[in-house]
MARDREN-814363 format. One record per residue (C-alpha): x, y, z; residue number from 1. Coordinates in steps of 0.1 Angstrom, whole numbers, plus 5000, padded with zeros to 4 digits. Example, Ala and Ser with C-alpha at 12.3 -4.5 7.8 and 13.67 -1.06 7.14 Angstrom:
BEGIN
site x=5123, y=4955, z=5078, k=1
site x=5137, y=4989, z=5071, k=2
***
This chain:
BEGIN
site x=8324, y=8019, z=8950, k=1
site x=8293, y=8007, z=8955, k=2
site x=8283, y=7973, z=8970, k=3
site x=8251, y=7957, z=8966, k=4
site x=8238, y=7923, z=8981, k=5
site x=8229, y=7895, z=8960, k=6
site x=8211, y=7858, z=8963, k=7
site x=8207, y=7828, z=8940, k=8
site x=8233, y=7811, z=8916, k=9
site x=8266, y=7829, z=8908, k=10
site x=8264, y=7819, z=8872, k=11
site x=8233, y=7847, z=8867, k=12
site x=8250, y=7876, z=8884, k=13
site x=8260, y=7903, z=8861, k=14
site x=8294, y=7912, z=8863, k=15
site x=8325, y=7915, z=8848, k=16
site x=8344, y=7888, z=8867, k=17
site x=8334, y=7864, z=8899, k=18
site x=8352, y=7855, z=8926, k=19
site x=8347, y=7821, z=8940, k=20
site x=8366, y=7799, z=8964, k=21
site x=8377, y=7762, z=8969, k=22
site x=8381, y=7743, z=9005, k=23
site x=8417, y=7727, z=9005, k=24
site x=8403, y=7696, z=9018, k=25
site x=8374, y=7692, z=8986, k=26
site x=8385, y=7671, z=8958, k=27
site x=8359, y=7692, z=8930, k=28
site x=8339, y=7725, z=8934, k=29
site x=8309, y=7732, z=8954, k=30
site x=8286, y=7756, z=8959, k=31
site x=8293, y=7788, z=8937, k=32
site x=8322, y=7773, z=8925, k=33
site x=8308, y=7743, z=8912, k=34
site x=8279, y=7764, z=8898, k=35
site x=8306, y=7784, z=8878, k=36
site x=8322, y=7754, z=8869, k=37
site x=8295, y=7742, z=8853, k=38
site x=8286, y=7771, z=8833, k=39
site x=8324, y=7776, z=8819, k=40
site x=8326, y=7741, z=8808, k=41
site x=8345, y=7723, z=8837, k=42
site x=8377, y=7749, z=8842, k=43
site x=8378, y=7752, z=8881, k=44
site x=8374, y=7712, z=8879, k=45
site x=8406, y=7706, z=8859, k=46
site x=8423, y=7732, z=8877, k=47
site x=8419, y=7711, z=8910, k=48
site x=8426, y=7682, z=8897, k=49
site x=8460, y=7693, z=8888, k=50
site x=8491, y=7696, z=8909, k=51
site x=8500, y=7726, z=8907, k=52
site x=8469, y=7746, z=8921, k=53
site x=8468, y=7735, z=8961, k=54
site x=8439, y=7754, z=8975, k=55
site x=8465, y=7773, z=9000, k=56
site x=8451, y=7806, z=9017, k=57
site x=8455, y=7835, z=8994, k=58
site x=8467, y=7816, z=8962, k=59
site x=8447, y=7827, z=8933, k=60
site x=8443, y=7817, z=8895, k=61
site x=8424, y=7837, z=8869, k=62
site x=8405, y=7820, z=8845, k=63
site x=8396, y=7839, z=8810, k=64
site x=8369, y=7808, z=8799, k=65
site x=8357, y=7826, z=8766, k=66
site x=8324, y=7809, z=8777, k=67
site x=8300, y=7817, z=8803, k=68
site x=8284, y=7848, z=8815, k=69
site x=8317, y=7863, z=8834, k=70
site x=8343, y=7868, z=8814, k=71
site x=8367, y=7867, z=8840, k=72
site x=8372, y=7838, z=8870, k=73
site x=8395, y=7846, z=8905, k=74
site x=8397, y=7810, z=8918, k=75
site x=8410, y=7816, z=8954, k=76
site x=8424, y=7791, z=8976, k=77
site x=8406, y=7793, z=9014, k=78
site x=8427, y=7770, z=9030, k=79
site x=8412, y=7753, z=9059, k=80
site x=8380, y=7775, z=9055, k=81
site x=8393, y=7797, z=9091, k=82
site x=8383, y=7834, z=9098, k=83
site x=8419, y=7839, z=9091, k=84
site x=8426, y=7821, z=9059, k=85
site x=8395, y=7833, z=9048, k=86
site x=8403, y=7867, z=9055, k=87
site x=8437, y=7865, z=9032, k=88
site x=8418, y=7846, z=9003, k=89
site x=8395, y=7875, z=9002, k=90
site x=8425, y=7900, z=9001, k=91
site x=8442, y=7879, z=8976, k=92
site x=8411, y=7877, z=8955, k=93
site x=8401, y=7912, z=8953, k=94
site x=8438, y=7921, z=8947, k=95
site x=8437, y=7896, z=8920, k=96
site x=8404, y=7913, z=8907, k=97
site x=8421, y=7948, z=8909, k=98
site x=8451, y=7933, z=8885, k=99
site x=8425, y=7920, z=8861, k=100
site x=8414, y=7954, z=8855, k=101
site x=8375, y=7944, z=8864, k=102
site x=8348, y=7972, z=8866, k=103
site x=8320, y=7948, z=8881, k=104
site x=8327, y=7919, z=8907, k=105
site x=8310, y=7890, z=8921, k=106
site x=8326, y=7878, z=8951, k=107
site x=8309, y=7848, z=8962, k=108
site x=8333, y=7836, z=8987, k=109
site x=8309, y=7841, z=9016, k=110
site x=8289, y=7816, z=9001, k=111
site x=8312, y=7787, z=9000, k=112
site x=8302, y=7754, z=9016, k=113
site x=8323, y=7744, z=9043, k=114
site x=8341, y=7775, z=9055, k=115
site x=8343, y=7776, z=9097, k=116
site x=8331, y=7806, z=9103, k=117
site x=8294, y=7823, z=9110, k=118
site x=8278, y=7833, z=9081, k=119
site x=8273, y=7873, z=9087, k=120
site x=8311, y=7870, z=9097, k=121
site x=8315, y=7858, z=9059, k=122
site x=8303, y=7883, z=9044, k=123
site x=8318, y=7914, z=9064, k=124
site x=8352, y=7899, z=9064, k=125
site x=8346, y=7898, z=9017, k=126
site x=8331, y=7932, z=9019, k=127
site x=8361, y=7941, z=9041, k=128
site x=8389, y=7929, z=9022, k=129
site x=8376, y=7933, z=8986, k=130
site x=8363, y=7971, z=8989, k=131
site x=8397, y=7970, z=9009, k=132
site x=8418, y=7958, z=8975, k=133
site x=8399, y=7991, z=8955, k=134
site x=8431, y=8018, z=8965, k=135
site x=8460, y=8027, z=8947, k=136
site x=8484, y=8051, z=8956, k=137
site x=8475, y=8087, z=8948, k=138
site x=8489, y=8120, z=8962, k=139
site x=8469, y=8146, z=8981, k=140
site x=8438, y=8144, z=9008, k=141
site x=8418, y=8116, z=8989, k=142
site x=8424, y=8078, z=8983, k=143
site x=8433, y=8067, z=8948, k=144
site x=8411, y=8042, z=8936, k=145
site x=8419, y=8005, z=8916, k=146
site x=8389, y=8014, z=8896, k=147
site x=8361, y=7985, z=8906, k=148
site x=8333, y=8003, z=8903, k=149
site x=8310, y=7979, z=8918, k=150
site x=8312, y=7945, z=8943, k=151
site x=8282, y=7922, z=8946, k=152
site x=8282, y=7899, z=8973, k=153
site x=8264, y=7871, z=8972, k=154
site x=8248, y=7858, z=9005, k=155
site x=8250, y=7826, z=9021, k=156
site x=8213, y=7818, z=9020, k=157
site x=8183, y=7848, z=9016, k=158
site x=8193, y=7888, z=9022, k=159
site x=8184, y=7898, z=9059, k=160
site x=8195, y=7923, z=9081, k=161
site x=8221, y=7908, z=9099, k=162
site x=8237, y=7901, z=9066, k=163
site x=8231, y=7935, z=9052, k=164
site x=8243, y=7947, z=9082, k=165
site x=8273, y=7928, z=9077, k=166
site x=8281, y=7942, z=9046, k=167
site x=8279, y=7975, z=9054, k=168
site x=8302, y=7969, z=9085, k=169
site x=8328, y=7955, z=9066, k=170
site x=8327, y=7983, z=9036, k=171
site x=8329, y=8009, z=9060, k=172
site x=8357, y=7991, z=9078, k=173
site x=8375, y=7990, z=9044, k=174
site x=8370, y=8026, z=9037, k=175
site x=8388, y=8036, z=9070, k=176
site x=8415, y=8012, z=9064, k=177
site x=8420, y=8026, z=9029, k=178
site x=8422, y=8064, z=9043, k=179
site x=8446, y=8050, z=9071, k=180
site x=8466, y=8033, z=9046, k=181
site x=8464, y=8068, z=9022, k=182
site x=8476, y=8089, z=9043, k=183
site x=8504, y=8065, z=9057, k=184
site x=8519, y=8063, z=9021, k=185
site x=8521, y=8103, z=9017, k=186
site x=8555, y=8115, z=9012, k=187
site x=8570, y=8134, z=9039, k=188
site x=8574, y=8167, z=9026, k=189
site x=8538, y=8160, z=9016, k=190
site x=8522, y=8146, z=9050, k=191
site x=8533, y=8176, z=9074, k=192
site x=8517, y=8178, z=9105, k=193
site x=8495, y=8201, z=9088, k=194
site x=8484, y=8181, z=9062, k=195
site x=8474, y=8156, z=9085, k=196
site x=8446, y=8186, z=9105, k=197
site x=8434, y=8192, z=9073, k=198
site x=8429, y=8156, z=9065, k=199
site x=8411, y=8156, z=9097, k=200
site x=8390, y=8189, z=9090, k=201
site x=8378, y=8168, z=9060, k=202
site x=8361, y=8140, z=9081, k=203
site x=8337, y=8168, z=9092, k=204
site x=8317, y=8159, z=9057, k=205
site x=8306, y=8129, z=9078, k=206
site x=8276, y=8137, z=9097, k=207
site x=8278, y=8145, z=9138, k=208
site x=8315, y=8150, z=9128, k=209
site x=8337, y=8182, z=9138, k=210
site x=8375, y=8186, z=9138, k=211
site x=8394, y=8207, z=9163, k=212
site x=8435, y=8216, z=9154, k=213
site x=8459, y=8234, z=9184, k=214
site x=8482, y=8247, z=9168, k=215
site x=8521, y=8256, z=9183, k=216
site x=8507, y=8288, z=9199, k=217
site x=8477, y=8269, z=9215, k=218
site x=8504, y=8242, z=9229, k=219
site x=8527, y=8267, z=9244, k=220
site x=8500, y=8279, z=9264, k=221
site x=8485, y=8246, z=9271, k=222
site x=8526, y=8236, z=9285, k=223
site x=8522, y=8207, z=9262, k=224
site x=8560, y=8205, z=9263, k=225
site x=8565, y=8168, z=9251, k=226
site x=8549, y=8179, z=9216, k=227
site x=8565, y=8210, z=9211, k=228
site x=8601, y=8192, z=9224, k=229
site x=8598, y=8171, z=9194, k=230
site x=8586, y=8197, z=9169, k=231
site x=8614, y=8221, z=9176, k=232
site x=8635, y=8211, z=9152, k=233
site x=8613, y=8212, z=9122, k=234
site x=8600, y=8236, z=9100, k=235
site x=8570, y=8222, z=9104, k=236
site x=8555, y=8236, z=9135, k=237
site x=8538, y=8208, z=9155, k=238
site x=8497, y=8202, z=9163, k=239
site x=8474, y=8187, z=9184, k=240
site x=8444, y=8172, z=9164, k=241
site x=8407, y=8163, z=9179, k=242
site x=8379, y=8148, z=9160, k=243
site x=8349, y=8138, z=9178, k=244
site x=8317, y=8116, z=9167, k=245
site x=8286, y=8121, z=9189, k=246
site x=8267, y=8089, z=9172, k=247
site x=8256, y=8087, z=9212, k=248
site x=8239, y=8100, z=9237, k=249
site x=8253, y=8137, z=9251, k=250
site x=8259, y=8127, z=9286, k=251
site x=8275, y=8094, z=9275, k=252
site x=8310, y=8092, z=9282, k=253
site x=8333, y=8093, z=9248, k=254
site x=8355, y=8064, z=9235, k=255
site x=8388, y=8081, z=9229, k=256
site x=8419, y=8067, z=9202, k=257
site x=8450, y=8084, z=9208, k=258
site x=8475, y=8082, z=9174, k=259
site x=8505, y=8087, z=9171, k=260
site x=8516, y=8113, z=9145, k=261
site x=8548, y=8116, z=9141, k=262
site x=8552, y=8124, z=9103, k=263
site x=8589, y=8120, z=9095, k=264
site x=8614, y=8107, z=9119, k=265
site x=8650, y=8113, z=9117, k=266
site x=8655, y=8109, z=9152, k=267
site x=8667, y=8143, z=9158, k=268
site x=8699, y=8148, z=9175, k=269
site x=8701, y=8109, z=9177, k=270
site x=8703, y=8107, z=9144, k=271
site x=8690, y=8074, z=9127, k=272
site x=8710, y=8052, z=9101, k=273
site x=8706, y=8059, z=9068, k=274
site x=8698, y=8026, z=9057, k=275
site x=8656, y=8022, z=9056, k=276
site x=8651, y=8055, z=9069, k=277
site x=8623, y=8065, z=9039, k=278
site x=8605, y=8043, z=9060, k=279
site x=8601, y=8067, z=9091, k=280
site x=8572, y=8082, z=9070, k=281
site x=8551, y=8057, z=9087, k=282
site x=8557, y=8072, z=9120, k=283
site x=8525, y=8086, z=9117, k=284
site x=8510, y=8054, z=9111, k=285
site x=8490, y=8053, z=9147, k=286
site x=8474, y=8088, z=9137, k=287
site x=8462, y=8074, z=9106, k=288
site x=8449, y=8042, z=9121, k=289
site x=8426, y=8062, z=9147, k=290
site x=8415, y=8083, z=9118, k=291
site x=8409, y=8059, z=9101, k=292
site x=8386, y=8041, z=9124, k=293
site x=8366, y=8073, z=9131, k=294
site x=8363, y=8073, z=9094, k=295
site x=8342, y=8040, z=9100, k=296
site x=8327, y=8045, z=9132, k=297
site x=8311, y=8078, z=9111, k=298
site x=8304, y=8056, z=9080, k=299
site x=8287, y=8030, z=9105, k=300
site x=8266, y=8057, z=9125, k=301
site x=8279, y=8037, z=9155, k=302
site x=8255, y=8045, z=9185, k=303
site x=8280, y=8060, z=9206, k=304
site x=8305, y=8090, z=9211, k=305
site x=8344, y=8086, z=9193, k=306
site x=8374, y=8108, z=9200, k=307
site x=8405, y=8102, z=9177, k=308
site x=8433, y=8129, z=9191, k=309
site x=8466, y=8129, z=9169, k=310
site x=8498, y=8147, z=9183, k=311
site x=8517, y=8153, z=9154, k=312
site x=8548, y=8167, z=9153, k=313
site x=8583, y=8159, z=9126, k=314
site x=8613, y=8150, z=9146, k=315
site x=8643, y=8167, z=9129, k=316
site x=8679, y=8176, z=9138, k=317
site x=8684, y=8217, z=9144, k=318
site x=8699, y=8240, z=9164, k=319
site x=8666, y=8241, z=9183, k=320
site x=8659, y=8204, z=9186, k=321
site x=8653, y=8189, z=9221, k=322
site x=8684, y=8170, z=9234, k=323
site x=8693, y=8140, z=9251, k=324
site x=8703, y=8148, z=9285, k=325
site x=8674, y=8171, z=9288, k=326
site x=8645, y=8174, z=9320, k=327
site x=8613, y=8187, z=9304, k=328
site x=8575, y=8192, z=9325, k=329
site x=8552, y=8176, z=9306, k=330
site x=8514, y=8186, z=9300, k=331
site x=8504, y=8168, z=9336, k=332
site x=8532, y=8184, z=9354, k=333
site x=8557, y=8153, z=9361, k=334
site x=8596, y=8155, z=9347, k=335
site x=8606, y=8135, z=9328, k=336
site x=8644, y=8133, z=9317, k=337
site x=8650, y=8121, z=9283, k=338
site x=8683, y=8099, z=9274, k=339
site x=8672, y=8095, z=9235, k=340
site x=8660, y=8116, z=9208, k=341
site x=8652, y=8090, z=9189, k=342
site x=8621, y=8077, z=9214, k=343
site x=8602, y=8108, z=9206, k=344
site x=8569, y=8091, z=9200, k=345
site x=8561, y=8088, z=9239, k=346
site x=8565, y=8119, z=9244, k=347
site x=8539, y=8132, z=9222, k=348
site x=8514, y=8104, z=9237, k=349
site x=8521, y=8112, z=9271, k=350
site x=8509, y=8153, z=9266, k=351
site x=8482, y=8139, z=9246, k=352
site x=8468, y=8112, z=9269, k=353
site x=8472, y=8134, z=9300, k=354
site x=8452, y=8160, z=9277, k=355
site x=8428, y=8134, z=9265, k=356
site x=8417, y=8121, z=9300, k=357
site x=8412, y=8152, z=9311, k=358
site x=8397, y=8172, z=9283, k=359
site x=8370, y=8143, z=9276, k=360
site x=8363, y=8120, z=9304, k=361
site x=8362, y=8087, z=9282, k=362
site x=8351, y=8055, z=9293, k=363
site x=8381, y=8041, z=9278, k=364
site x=8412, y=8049, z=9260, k=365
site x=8432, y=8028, z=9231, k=366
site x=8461, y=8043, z=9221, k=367
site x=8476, y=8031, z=9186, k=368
site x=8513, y=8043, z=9177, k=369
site x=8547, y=8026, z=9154, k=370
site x=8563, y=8029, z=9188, k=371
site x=8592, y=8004, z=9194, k=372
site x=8619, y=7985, z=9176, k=373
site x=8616, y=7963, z=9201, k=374
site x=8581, y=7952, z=9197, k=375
site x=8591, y=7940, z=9156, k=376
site x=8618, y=7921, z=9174, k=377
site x=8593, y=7908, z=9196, k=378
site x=8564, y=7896, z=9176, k=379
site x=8574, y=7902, z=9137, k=380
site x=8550, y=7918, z=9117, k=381
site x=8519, y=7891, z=9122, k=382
site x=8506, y=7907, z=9151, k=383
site x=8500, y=7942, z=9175, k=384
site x=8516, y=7944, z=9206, k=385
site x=8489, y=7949, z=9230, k=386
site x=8491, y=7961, z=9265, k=387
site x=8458, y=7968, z=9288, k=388
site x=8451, y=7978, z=9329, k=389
site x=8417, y=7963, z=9330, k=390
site x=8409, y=7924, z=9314, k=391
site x=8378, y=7929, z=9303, k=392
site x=8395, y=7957, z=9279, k=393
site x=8421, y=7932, z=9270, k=394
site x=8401, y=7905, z=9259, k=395
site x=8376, y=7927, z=9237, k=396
site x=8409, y=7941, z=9219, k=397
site x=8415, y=7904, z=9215, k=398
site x=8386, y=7894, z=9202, k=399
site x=8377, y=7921, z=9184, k=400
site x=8414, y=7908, z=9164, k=401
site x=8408, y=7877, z=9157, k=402
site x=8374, y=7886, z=9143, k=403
site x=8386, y=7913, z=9122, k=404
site x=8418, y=7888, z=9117, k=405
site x=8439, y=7925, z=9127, k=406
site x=8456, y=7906, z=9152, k=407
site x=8472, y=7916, z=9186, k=408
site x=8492, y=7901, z=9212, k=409
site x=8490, y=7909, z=9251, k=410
site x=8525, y=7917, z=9268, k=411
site x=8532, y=7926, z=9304, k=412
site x=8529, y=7956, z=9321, k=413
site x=8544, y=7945, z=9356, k=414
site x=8557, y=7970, z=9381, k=415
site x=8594, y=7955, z=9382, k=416
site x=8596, y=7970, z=9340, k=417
site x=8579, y=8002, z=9354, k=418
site x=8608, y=8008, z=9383, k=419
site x=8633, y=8007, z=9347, k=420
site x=8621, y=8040, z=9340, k=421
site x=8640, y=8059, z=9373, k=422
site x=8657, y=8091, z=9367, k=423
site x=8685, y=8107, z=9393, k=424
site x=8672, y=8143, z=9373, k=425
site x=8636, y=8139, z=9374, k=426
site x=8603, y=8123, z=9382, k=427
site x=8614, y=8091, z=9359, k=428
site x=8633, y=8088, z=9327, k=429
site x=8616, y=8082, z=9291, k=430
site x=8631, y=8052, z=9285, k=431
site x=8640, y=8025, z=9302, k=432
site x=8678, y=8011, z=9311, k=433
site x=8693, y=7994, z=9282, k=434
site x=8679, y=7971, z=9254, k=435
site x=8658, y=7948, z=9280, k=436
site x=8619, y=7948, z=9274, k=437
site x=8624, y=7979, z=9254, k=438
site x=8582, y=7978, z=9241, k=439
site x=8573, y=7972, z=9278, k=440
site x=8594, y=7999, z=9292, k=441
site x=8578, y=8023, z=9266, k=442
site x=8539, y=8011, z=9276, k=443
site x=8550, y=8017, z=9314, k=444
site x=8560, y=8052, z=9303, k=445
site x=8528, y=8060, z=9286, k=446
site x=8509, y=8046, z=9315, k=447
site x=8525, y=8067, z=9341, k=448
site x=8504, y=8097, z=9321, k=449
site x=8468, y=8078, z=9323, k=450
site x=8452, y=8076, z=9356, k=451
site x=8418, y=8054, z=9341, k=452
site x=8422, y=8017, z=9347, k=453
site x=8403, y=8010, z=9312, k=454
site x=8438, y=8021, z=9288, k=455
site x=8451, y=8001, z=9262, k=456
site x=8481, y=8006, z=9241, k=457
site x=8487, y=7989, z=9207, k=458
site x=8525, y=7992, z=9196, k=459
site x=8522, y=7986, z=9158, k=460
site x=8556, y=7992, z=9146, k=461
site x=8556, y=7958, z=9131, k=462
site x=8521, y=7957, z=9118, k=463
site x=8515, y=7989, z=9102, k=464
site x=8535, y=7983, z=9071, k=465
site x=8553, y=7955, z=9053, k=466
site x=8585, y=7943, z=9035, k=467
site x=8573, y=7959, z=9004, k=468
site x=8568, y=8000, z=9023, k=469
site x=8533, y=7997, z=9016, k=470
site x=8514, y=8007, z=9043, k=471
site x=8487, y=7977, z=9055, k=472
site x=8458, y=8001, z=9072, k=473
site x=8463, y=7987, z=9108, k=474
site x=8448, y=7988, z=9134, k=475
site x=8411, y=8000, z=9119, k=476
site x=8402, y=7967, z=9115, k=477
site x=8408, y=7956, z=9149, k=478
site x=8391, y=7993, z=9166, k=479
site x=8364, y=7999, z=9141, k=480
site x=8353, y=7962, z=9152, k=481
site x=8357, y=7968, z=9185, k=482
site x=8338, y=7994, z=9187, k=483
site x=8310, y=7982, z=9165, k=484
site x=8308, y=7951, z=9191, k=485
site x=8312, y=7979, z=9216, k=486
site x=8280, y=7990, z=9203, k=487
site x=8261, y=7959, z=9195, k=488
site x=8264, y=7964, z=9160, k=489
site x=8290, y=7939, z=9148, k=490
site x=8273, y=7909, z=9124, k=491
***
């Protein structure tokens, strides 16, 4: 898709269809819209008068005028004009522009009067979500596509280079959200854990990109026994991915993204429920998301060096599979006991952040996975679960949410959960006792396996996909704009 930057009056740009928005609080059209409304003979006008169209976040109508120079109109609702209604009118819109089949769009949504937010935030947050609405569905290594050929933004004011740089934030942004959210939707006996390395391998057409897979032989030597626990009930032999992005200096220290990748969860010889259990596809969601994000970090040519390292392993019930009751020596030496198949996805992380810290030194480490029940139970599907050492890490993760509008929440990590995790058989157990603070127990045992003050974990087990099994592409939104503020290159 390509995506161009545009100025003057929506009515003159050539396209197929426009996008334009309307302030819940405005009685007629303004800016674009009214410009629009003009030019197709008073349509948007009537619509608002009416009852029946409120101006709510995210409710669109689509207007075939017969008059005019589009032939196609997505009124969206923005609500209040906030960085978050904003964000799900321009989802809505570009969904709504997908469904009306349209080759050539004009979103002019960052050009609405009234809306709260900065400018260059206006138009990365539409280049975001509309490239975002151009996937469908497809199997294999590539993203299917909705088949818009072409967005044209038009700006709030004249083209400059904080707004171009804008737009090209937020496409790229979109891009890695739409390979996270591709590879999330693979079938299982599709997305192995080898599928996933060679997913990996083909970031490394991205410049100042290369790709590194250990495979079951390489993790057997490297005692990585929390991966190959997992993995030694499936077929599928398990992996250890690494893709690095040295956008930075040599002797900078990397960011790294740890992802979770489990690809199919059955929960071994804890055997899941039936019910829902097609959904345990997405247990690979985290790897996708920190693949995703380099995806954009590379598309950005972020001034700074990116690790994304994805354990990946499928957790099945065999002869060979790991039981509960068992003491296994991780990667960094300490026993842990486990008590339940079924929380498998910590111990992939904890071989993989011991690994990380140690293999690469990084400045800091986010680690993204669909860890915890508990954490859906906790905060729904709205928001993250977001657990940090070090403040200053914290609130960027924040911020870096609500700018995106990828939302997280911070939870505790206080040492009375972390004394849950004790074991009579080993250094500490991998989960903690009973159904209390069941996400923070899990955080403290991933933190026992990072020594670096500057760790975050995101548990996105309610985030990373929705009531519909469609897979939603978090968190790249909230890392890839972390990491561009990270790099002074956000808006």
């Amino acid at each position: 898709m390509k995506i161009r930057i545009v100025s003057g009056s929506a009515a003159t740009v050539a396209a197929a269809g426009v996008i334009v928005g309307v302030i819940k609080k405005d009685k007629k059209p303004t800016g674009p819209a009214a410009q629009i409304d003009r030019n197709i003979g008073g349509g948007i006008s009537a619509l608002m008068a009416g009852r029946e169209f409120s101006a709510a976040a995210g409710r669109t109508v689509t207007l075939r005028p017969g008059r005019g120079r589009a032939k196609c109109v997505i009124v969206v609702g923005l609500g209040s004009g906030s960085i978050a209604e904003y964000a799900r009118a321009a989802a809505a819109a570009g969904a709504a522009a997908g469904a009306a089949g349209l080759k050539s769009v004009c979103c002019a949504l960052a050009a609405t009067a009234g809306l709260k937010i900065d400018p260059a935030a206006a138009v990365r947050i539409a280049a975001q979500q509309c490239s975002g609405s151009d996937y469908r569905f497809k199997l294999g290594r590539r993203p299917g596509s909705a088949g818009i050929d072409s967005i044209s933004l038009l700006l709030p004011g004249k083209s400059n280079a904080r707004l171009n740089r804008a737009a090209a934030t937020g496409a790229a942004i979109a891009a890695g959200s739409n390979l996270a959210r591709h590879l999330a939707e693979q079938p299982p006996n599709v997305c192995t854990p080898d599928f996933l390395a060679r997913c990996a391998q083909d970031l490394g057409r991205h410049p100042k990109v290369r790709t590194r897979v250990l495979k079951k032989a390489s993790l057997e030597k490297l005692r990585m026994e929390g991966i190959l626990a997992v993995g030694r009930g499936s077929a599928n032999p398990p992996c250890l991915i690494t893709v690095s992005y040295a956008g930075g200096r040599p002797t900078s220290a990397p960011v790294v993204l740890v992802g979770k990748g489990v690809t199919f969860d059955s929960g071994g010889i804890s055997l899941k429920p039936g019910a829902a259990m097609d959904e345990m596809k997405f247990d690979m969601s985290g790897a996708a998301g920190v693949l995703g994000t380099l995806a954009a970090v590379a598309r950005m040519r972020l001034p700074i060096n990116v690790v994304a390292v994805v354990p990946s392993a499928e957790n099945m019930p065999d002869g060979k599979s790991y039981r509960p009751g068992d003491v296994l020596k991780m990667y960094s030496g300490k026993s842990v006991e486990v008590l339940n198949t079924d929380a498998e996805g910590r111990m992939l992380l904890a071989d993989a952040l011991a690994y990380a810290e140690k293999r690469f030194k990084p400045a800091a480490i986010v680690d993204a996975a669909t860890l915890t029940g508990a954490c859906v139970v906790a905060l729904g599907h709205h928001r993250s679960g977001m657990f940090a050492r070090n403040d200053d890490l914290a609130e960027a993760l924040v911020a870096a949410g609500e700018a995106s509008a990828d939302l997280c929440w911070r939870l505790p990590l206080d040492d009375e959960y972390d004394q849950l995790l004790s074991s009579s058989y080993a250094d500490f157990a991998h989960i903690g006792g009973g159904r209390a603070a069941g996400t923070i127990t899990a955080a403290c045992f991933l933190g026992r396996f990072v020594k670096t003050r500057k760790w975050a974990h995101l548990d996105i087990a309610g985030s990373a996909w929705g009531k519909d099994k469609r897979a939603t592409g978090r968190p790249v939104g909230l890392l890839a704009t972390w990491l561009a503020a990270k790099a002074r290159r956000l808006d």
